[in-house]
C-alpha positions in Angstrom: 80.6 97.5 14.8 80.0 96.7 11.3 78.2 94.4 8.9 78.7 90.9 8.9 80.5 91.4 12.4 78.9 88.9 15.4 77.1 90.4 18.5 75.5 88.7 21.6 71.7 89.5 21.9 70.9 88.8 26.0 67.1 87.2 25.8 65.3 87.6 28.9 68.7 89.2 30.3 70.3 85.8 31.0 70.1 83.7 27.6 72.8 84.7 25.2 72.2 84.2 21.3 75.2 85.0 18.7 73.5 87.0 15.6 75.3 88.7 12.7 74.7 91.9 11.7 73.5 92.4 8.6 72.8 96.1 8.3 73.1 99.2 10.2 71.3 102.5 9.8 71.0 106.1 12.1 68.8 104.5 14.4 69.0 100.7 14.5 71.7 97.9 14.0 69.6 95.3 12.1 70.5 91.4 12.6 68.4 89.4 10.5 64.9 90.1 11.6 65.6 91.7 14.7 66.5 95.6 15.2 68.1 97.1 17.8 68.7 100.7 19.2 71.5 102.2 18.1 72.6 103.9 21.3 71.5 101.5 23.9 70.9 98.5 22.5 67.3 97.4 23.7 65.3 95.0 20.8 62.8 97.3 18.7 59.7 95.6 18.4 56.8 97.1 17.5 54.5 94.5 17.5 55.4 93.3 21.2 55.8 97.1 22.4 59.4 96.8 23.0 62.1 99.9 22.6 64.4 101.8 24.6 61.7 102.4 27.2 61.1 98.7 27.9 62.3 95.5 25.9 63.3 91.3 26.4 66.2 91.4 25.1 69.4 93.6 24.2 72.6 93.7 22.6 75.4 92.8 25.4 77.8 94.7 23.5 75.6 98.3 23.4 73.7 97.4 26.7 73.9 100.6 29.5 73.3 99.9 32.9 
């Protein structure tokens, strides 16, 4: 993956949402507003108490069952 490149964020697990990435770091893959986990792909959100641990959405692409 790479900047600019289009990934499918899974909301809810069940409602997909195209978002470009616009930056990528060690730890997250930014799209826009929204961060991601690097490694599995669960939505970083402070503020709602999501992580890798527990989160509403995910990257398809980077998701581990």
């Amino acid at each position: 993956m790479k900047i600019g490149d289009t990934v499918t964020r899974m909301l809810a697990a069940i409602i997909p949402i195209k978002l470009k990435i616009t930056s990528i770091d060690d730890k997250f893959i930014h799209c826009g507003c929204w961060k991601f986990d690097i490694v599995t792909g669960a939505e970083v959100d402070e503020e709602l108490g999501w992580g890798p641990e527990g989160t509403g959405s995910y990257l398809k692409e980077l998701h581990r069952v």
